[in-house]
C-alpha positions as CSV (number, residue, x, y, z in Angstrom):
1,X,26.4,-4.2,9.7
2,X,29.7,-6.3,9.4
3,X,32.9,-5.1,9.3
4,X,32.7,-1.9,11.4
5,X,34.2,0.2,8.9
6,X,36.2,3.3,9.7
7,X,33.5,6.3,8.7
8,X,34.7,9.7,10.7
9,X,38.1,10.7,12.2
10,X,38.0,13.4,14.2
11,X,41.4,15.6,14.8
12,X,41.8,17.9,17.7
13,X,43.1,21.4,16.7
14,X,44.1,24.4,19.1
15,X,41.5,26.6,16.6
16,X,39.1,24.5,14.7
17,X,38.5,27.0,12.4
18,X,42.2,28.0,11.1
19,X,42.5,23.8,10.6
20,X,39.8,24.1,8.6
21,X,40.9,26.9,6.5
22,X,44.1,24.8,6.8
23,X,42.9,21.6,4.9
24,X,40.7,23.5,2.7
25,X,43.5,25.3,1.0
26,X,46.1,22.2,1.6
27,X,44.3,19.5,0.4
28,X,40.9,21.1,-1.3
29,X,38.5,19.1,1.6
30,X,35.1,20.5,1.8
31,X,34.6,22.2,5.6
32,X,31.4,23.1,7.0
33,X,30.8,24.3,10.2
34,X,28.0,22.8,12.5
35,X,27.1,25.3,14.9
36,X,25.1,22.9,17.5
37,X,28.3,21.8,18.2
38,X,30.7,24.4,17.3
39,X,32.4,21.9,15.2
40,X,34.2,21.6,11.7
41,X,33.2,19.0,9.5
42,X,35.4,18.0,6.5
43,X,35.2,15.6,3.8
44,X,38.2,14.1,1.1
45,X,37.8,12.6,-1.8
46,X,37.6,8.7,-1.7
47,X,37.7,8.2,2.4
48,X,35.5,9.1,5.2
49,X,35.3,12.3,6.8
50,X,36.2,13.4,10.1
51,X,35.9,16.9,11.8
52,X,38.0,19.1,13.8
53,X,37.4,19.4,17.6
54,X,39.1,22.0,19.6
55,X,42.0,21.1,21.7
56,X,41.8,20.9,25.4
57,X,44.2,20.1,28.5
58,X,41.3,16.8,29.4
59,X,40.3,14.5,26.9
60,X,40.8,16.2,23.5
61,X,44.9,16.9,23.3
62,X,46.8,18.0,20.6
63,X,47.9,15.2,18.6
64,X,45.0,13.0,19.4
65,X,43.5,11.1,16.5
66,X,40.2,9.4,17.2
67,X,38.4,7.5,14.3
68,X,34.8,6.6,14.3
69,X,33.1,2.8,13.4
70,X,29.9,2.7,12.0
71,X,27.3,0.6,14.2
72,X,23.4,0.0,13.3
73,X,22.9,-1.0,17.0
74,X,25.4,1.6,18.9
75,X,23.8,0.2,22.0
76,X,24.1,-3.3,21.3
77,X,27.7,-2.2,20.1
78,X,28.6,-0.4,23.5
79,X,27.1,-3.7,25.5
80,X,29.2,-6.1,23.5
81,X,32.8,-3.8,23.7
82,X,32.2,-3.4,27.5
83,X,31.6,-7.2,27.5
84,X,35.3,-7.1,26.2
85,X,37.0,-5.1,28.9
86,X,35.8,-1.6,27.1
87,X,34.6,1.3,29.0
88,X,31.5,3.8,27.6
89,X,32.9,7.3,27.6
90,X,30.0,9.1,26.1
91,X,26.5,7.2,25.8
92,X,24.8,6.8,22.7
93,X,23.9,11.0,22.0
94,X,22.1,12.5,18.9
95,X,23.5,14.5,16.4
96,X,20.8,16.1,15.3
97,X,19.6,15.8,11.7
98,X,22.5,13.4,11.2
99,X,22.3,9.9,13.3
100,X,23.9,9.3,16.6
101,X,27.5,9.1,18.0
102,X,29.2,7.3,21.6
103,X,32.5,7.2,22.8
104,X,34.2,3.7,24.5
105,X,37.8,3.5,26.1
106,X,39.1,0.4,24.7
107,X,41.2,-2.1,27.0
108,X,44.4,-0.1,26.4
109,X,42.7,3.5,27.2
110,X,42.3,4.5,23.2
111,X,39.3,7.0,22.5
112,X,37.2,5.3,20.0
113,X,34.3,6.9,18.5
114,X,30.8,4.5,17.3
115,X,28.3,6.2,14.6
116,X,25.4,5.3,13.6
117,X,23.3,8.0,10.6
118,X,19.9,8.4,10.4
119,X,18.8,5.5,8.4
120,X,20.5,2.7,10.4
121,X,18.8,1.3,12.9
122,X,18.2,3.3,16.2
């Protein structure tokens, strides 16, 4: 895959839930809740999704923004951004029935998310 493309932002919220009502009723998004993960997934017209992840004091603040990149290889993708001064968060972990997600710090200490669905590569 070239380009990397921006494919899921996720947006932390105090009560995952009431955002999701929120932007339901604001902006007409489609929410659906994933219970593995107690997490709400939405999706706009004409751009990617994204979900809402509950707010916490550590790694998940309010405010915090963290977009997603789509990968075929998310390890080959983790090996080359650490080449690059980045630093794996979360290793490459399966979202069941879905494809697979990781988390890298970049060089400046931004969360950034790498996804990769079900028919990419694994």
């Amino acid at each position: 895959m070239t380009g990397h493309p921006i494919v899921h932002v996720e947006i932390s919220a105090k009560d995952p839930a009431a955002a999701g009502k929120f932007y339901r009723e604001l902006c007409g998004w489609n929410i659906q809740h994933d219970a593995n993960f107690n997490y709400y997934n939405w999706r706009g017209e004409g751009g990617p999704g994204g979900g809402f992840i509950e707010a916490n004091a550590q790694d998940n603040k309010p405010g915090d923004i963290v977009p997603y990149v789509a990968a075929d290889d998310i390890d080959a993708f983790l090996k080359k951004a650490e080449s690059l001064g980045a630093k794996t968060l979360t290793p490459k972990t399966e979202i069941p029935g879905q494809g697979w997600f990781a988390m890298f710090a970049d060089p400046s200490g931004n969360r950034i998310g790498v996804f990769s669905g079900m028919n990419a590569q694994r």
